[in-house]
C-alpha positions in Angstrom: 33.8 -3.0 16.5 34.3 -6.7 17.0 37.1 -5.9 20.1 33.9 -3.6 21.2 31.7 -6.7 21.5 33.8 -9.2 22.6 34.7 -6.9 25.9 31.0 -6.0 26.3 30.6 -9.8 26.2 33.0 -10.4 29.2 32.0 -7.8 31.2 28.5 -9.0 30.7 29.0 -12.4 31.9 31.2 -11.3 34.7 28.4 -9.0 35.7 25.9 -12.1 35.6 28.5 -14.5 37.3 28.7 -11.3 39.8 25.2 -11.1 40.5 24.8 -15.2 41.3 27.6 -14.8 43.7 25.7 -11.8 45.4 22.5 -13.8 45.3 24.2 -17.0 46.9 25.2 -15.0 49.5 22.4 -13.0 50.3 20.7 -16.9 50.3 23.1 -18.1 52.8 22.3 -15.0 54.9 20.9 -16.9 58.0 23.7 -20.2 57.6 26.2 -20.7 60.1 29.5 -20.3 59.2 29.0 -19.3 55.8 31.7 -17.0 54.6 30.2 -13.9 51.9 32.0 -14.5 48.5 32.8 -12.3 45.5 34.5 -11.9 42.4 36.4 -9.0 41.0 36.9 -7.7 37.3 40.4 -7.0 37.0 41.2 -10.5 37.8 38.2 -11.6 34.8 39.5 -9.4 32.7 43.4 -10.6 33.3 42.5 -14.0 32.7 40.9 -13.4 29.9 43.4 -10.7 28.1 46.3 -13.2 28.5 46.6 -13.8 24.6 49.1 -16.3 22.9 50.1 -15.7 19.2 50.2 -19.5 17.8 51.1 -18.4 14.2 52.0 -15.0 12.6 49.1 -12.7 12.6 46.8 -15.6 14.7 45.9 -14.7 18.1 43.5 -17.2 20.4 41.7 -15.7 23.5 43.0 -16.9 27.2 39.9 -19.2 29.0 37.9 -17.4 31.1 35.9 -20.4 32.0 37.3 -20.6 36.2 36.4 -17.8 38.3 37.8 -17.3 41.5 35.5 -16.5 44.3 37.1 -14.1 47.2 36.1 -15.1 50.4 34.9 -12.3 53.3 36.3 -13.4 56.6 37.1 -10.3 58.1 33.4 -9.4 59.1 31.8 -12.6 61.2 28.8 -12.2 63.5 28.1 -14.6 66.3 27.2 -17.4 64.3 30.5 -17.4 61.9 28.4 -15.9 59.0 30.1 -12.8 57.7 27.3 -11.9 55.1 25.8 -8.3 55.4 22.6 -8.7 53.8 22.2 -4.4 53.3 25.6 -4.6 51.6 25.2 -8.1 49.3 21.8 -6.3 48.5 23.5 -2.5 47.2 26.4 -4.9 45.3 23.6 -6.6 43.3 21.2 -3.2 42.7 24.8 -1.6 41.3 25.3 -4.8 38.8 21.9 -4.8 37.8 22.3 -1.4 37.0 25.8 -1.7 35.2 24.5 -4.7 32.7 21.2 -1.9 32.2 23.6 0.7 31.4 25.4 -1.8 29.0 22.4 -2.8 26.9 21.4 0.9 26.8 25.4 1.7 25.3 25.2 -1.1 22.9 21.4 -0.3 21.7 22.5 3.6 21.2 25.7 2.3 19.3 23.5 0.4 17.1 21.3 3.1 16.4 24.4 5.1 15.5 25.8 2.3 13.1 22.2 1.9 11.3 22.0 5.1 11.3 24.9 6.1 9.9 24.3 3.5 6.9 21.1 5.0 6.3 18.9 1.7 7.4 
């Protein structure tokens, strides 16, 4: 259960770094030259999956503390900006809706543990 958690905490936070990426963006909508950003799971979750055994049986967590941002340059209107605000703006409604999804799975899993204790 506590591997559960721990990848429900990642993806949580990369949701919520996600979404201020998205939000930057759709903020920068209107500045010249400002190139869209993003970042992408897989390369969270590699960072943070890198796992070094120090001594038998002990295993420490990789950092996940730098994310790297992917910068849009292949769409750029007149101005340089490459940010399209209708697609910035369905990126963040699908995050918002994957960390709502989330909650709901871990609330449901709770239920099912207290329930299953009889609490």
């Amino acid at each position: 259960m506590e591997n559960y958690l721990i990848k429900i905490n990642t993806y949580m936070s990369f949701l919520t770094t996600r979404r201020d990426v998205i939000s930057n963006n759709i903020a920068n909508s209107s500045t010249a030259n400002y190139k869209a950003q993003d970042v992408f799971f897989q390369e969270e979750l590699d960072k943070i999956t890198q796992l070094s055994q120090t001594k038998d049986k002990h295993i420490t967590r990789g950092s996940n503390s730098q994310v790297q941002y992917i910068t849009n340059e292949n769409k750029v209107n007149d101005d340089g900006n490459s940010v399209d605000v209708t697609e910035q703006m369905i990126e963040l409604m699908k995050a918002t809706q994957l960390q709502s999804f989330i909650v709901n799975a871990v609330n449901i899993q709770s239920d099912i543990n207290n329930a299953a204790r009889g609490s």
